[in-house]
C-alpha positions in Angstrom: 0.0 0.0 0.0 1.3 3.5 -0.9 0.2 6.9 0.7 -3.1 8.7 0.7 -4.1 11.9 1.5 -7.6 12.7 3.2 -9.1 16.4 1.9 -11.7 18.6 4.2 -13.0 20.3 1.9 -14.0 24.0 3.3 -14.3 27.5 1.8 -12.3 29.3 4.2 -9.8 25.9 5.6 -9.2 22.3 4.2 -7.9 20.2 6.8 -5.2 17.8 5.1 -4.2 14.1 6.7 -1.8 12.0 5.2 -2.1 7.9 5.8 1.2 6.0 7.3 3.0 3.9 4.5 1.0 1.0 5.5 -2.0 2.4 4.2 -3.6 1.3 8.1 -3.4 4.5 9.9 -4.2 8.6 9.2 -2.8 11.1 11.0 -3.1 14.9 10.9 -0.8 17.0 8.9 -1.9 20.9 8.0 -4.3 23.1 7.9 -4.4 25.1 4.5 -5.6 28.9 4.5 -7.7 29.1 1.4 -7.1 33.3 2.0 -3.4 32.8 2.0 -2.2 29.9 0.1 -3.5 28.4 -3.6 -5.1 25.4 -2.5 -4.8 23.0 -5.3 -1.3 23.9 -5.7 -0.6 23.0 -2.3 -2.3 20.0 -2.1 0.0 19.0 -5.4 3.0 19.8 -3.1 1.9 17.5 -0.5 1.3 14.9 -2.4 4.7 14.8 -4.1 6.3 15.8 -0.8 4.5 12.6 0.7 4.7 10.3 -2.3 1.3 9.6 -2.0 -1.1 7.8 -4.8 -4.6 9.2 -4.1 -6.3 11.8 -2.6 -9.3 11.0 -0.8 -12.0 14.4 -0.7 -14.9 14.2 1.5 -17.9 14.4 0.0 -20.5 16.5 2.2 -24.2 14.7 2.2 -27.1 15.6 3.7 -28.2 12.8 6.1 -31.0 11.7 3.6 -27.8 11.2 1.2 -29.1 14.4 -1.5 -25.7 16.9 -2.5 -26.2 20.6 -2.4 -24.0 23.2 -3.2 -20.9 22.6 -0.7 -20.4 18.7 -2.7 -20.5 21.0 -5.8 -17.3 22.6 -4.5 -15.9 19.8 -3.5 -16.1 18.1 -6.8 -14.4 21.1 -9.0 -11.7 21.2 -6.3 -11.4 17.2 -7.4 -11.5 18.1 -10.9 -8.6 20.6 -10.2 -6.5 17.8 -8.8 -7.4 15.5 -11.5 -6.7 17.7 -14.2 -2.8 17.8 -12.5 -3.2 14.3 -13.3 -3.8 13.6 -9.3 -5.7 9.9 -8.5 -8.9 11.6 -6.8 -11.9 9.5 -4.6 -14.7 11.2 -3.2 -15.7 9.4 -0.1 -18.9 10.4 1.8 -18.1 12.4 4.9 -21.5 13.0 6.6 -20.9 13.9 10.5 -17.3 14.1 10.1 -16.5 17.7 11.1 -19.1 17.4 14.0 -17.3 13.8 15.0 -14.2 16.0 15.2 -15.4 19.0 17.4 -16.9 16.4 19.8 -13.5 14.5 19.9 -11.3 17.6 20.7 -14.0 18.9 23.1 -14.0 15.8 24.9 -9.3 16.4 24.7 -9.9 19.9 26.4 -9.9 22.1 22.8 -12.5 24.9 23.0 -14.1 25.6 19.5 -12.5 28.9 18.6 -8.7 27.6 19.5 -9.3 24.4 17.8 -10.8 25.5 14.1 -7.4 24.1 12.5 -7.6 21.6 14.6 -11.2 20.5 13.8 -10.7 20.6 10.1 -7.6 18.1 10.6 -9.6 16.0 12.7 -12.5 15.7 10.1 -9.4 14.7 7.5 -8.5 12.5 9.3 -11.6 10.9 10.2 -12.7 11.2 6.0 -9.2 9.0 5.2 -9.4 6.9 8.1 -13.0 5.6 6.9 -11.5 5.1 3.2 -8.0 3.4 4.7 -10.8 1.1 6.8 -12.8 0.4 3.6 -9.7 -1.0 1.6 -8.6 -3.2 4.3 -12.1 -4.8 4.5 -12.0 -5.2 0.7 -8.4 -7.0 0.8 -7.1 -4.1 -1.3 
């Protein structure tokens, strides 16, 4: 298994995790200023700094599983990678960012100090689900 890269999609952050060699475990690794740095470029840095394969973008659902406009975004941001000739999944990321306040909550993190934090947490949380996936398929 090679490296993957989980995406948070967001308009102001994207939270970024990157999976160990093993392809078993995600971790955290940045927080990207959409203000301040040209996302997709940056995203194309990491993944040639971290040799990974794929980049895994969550894909925000409503709970009854309909898109709206934030999954649009999402998906031209994929295209963007893709046209770099960047291996792109979506993978459905319903709850993810509110699975990540309630985690760092419940570490001590209070929601304005932890905003980075949260949308790293919710990347990681997005790749883990996809690295979890594979290993039940036997990929």
């Amino acid at each position: 298994m090679t490296r993957a890269l989980g995406i948070d999609f967001g308009d102001a952050r994207i939270g970024v995790a990157v999976s160990d060699e093993l392809g078993i475990l995600a971790h955290p690794l940045e927080t990207i200023a959409v203000r301040t740095t040209e996302p997709v470029a940056r995203v194309a840095q990491l993944v040639a700094e971290k040799s990974a394969t794929i980049v895994i973008i969550g894909l925000p659902k409503n709970m009854d599983g309909t898109t709206g406009s934030a999954a649009e975004k999402a998906r031209a941001f994929a295209e963007k990678l893709r046209a770099l000739g960047i291996s792109v999944r979506m993978w459905d990321e319903r709850l993810s960012t509110v699975a990540a306040q309630r985690n760092l909550h419940e570490a001590g993190h209070n929601a304005k100090s932890s905003r980075p934090l949260i949308d790293q947490a919710a990347a990681v949380l997005i790749l883990q689900g996809w690295l979890d996936s594979q290993a039940m398929l036997g990929a």
